[in-house]
C-alpha positions as CSV (number, residue, x, y, z in Angstrom):
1,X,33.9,13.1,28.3
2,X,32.4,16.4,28.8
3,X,30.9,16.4,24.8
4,X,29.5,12.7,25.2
5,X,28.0,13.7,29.1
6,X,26.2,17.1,26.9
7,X,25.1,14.7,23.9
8,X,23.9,12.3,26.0
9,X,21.9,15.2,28.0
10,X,21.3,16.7,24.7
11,X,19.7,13.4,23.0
12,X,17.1,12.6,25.9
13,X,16.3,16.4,26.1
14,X,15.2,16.1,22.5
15,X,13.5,12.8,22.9
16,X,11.6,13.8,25.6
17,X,10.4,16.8,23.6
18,X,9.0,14.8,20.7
19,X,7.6,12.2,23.0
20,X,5.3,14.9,24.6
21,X,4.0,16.1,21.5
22,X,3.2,12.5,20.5
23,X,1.3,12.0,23.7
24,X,-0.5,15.6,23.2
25,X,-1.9,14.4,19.6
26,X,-4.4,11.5,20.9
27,X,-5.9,10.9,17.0
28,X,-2.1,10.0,15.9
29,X,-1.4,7.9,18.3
30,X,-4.7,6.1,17.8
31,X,-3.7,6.3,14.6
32,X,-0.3,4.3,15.0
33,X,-2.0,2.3,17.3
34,X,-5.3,1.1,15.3
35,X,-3.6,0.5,12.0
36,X,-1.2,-2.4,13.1
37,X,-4.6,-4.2,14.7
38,X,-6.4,-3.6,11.5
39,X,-4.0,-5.1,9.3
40,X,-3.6,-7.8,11.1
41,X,-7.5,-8.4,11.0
42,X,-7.8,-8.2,7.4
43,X,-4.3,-10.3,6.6
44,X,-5.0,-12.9,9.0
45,X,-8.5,-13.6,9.5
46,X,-10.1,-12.2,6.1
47,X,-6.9,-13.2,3.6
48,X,-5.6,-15.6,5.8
49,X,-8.0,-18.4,5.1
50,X,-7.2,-18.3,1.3
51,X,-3.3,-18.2,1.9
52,X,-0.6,-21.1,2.1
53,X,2.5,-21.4,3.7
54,X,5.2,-22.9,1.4
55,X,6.1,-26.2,3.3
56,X,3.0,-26.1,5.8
57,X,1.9,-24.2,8.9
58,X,-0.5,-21.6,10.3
59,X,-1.2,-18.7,8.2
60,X,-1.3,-16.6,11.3
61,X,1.8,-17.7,12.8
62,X,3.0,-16.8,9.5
63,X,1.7,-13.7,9.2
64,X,2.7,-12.0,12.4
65,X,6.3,-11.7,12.2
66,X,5.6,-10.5,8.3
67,X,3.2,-7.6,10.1
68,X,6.1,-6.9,12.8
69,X,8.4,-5.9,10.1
70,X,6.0,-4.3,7.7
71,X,5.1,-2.0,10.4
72,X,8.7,-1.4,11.7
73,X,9.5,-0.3,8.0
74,X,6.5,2.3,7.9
75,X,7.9,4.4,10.9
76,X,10.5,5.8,8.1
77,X,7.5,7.6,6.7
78,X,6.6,8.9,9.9
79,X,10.4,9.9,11.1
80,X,10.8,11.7,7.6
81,X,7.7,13.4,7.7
82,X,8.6,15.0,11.2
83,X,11.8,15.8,10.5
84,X,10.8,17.4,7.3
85,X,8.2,19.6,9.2
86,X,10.6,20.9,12.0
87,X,13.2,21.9,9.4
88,X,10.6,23.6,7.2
89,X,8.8,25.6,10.0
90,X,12.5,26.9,11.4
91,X,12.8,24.4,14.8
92,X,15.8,22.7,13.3
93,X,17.3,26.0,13.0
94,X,16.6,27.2,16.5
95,X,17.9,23.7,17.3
96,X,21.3,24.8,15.7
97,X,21.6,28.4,17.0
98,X,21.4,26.7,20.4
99,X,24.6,25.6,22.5
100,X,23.0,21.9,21.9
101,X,25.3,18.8,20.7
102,X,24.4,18.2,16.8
103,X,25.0,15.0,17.0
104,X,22.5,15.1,20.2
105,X,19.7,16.2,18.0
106,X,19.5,13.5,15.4
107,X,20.0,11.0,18.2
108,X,17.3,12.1,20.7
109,X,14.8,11.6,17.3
110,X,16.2,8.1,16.9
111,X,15.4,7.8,20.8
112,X,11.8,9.0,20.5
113,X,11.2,6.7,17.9
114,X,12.2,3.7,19.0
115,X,9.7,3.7,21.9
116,X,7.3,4.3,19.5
117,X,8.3,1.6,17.8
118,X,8.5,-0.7,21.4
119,X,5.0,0.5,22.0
120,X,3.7,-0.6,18.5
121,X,5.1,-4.0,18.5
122,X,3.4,-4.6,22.2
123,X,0.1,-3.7,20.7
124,X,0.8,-5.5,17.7
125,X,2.4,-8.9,19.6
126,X,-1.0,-8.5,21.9
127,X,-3.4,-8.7,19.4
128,X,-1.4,-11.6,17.5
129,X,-1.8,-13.7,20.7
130,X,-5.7,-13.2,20.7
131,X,-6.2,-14.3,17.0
132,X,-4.1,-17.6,17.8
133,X,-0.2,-16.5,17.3
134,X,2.5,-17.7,19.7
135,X,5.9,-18.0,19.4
136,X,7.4,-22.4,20.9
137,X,11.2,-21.7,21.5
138,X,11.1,-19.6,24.5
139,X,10.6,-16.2,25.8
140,X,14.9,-15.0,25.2
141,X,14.9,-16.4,21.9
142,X,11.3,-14.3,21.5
143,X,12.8,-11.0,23.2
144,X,15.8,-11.5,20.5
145,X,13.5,-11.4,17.7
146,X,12.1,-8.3,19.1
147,X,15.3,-7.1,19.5
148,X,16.2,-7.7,15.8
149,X,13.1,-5.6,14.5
150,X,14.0,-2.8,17.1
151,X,17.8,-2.7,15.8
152,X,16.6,-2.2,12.3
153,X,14.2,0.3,13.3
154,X,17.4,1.7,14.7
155,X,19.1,1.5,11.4
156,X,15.9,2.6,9.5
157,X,15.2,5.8,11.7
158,X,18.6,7.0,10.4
159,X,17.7,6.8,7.1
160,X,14.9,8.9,8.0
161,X,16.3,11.1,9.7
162,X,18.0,12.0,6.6
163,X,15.9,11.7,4.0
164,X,13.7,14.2,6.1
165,X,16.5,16.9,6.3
166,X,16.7,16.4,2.2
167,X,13.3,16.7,1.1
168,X,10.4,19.0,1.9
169,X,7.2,17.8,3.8
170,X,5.1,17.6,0.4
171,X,7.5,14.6,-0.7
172,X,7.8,13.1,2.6
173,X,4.5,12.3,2.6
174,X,4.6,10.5,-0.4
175,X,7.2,8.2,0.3
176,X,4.4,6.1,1.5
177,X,4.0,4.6,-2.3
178,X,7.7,3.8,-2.1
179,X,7.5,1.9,1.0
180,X,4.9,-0.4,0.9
181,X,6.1,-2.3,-2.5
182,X,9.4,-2.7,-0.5
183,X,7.7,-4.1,2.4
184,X,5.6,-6.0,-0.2
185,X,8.3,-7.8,-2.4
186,X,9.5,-9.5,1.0
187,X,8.8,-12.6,2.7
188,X,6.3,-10.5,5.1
189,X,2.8,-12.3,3.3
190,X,3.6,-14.5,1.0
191,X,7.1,-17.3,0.7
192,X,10.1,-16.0,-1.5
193,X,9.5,-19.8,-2.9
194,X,6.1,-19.0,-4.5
195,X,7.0,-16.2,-6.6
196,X,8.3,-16.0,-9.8
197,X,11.9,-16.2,-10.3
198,X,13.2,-13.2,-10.1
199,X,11.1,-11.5,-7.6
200,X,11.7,-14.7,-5.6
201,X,15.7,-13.0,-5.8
202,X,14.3,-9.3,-5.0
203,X,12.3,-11.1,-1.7
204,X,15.0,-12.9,-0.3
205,X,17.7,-10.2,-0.4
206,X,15.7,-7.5,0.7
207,X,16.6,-6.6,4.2
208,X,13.4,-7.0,5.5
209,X,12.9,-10.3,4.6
210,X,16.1,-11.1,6.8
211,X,14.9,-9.9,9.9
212,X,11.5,-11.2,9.3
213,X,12.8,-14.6,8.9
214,X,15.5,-14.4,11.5
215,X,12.5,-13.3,13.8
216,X,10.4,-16.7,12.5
217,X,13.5,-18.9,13.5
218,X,13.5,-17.5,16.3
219,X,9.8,-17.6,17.4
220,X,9.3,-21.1,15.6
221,X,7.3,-19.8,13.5
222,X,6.6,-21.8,9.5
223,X,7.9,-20.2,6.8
224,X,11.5,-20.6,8.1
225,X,13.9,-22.3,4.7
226,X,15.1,-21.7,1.4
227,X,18.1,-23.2,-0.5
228,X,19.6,-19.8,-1.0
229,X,22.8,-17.7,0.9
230,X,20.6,-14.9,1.9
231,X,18.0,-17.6,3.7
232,X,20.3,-19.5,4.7
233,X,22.0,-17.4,6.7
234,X,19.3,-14.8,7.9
235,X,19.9,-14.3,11.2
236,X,23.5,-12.8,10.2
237,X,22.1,-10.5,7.8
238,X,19.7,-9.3,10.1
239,X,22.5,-8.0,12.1
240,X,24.5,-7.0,9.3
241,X,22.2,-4.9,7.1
242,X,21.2,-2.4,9.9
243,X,24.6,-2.1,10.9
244,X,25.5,-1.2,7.5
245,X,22.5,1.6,7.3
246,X,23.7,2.9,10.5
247,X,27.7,3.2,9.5
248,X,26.6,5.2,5.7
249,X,23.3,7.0,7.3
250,X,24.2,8.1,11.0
251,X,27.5,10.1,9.8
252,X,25.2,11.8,6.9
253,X,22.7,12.6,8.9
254,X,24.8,14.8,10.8
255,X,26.3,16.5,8.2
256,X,23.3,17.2,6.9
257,X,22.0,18.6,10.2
258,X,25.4,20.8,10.8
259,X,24.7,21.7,6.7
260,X,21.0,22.6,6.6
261,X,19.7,25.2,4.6
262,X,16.4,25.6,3.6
């Protein structure tokens, strides 16, 4: 009891502390703030009016769920790059050679960054509602799809987390051109059912896409169908893939951390 009470302690200590330097860069949080708005500008009401939704619907009401995920998947970039920086400048270190829990550490990151994440998605939802998105089964059934996109930010910080222990701040800030074909080959702009074959395959079983079209269902939103397992049964993959990221990514994370040498 006493180690959870001390990681617990441990976890919001560290959370806290990346939450106040967030709040002391004002250009990064405009940043995270303006980019979600301006995407959603451009997609909906500039590429938006050329677009279709495979079996009918709003183009915006498509859209916004798509932009919910995309920009859940982009905080990886910005956990990695932090984490990378701490352990290159020597504050993961001092982090170690304190009487802190290690599993505390990588847990009070994971903190931080989910209410980054809640803040994003606010700003996002807001915006959404002025250029004509709503979501028509209820306000539970819409804090469930927000809950979905939070849990696999969860899962994603993790893999973060470790990835930014791994590599050095130089590559961290490329994984950028790795993330935004994955967030790409989804069902976030366009249906699974108007691509070609196989990338029609790649879309539908990439974990995005099933929290993206769990979150649709869920807001009754169009776009919401497919013949396949994967969309068929969306809403239990969005559960299931995050959990799976958590059980490999979590346990390596802290290795890596009690491991670290740079």
């Amino acid at each position: 009891m006493n180690a959870l009470r001390f990681a617990v302690v441990d976890s919001w200590v560290v959370a806290k502390r990346d939450l106040v330097h967030w709040v002391r860069e004002p250009v990064r949080v405009f940043a995270n703030l303006a980019y979600p708005i301006i995407s959603v500008l451009i997609f909906g009401l500039v590429f938006g009016s050329a677009m279709t939704v495979f079996g009918g619907g709003d183009y915006i009401a498509f859209l916004l769920p798509g932009m919910f995920g995309q920009t859940i998947a982009f905080g990886v970039a910005a956990t990695m790059m932090t984490v990378s920086i701490d352990a290159d400048r020597g504050v993961t270190d001092r982090f170690r050679a304190s009487p802190m829990s290690q599993t505390g550490v990588v847990a009070g990151r994971s903190l931080a960054d989910l209410v980054n994440s809640s803040l994003e998605l606010l700003v996002l939802a807001l915006c959404g509602l002025v250029i004509g998105w709503s979501f028509h089964n209820g306000l539970p059934n819409a804090l469930l799809a927000f809950a979905l996109f939070l849990w696999l930010r969860f899962a994603l910080v993790w893999i973060g987390i470790y990835l930014g222990l791994l590599v050095r701040p130089e590559a961290a800030s490329a994984s950028w051109m790795f993330l935004f074909p994955l967030t790409m080959f989804a069902n976030t702009f366009v249906s699974p059912e108007l691509m070609p074959g196989w990338l029609r395959v790649v879309a539908e079983w990439n974990p995005l896409s099933s929290t993206v079209a769990a979150a649709r269902e869920l807001f009754g939103n169009p776009g919401v169908g497919g013949d396949s397992w994967a969309a068929q049964n969306s809403l239990l993959l969005a559960v299931l893939w995050p959990a799976v990221f958590v059980a490999v990514f979590w346990p390596l994370s802290v290795l890596k951390y009690r491991n670290l040498s740079r």
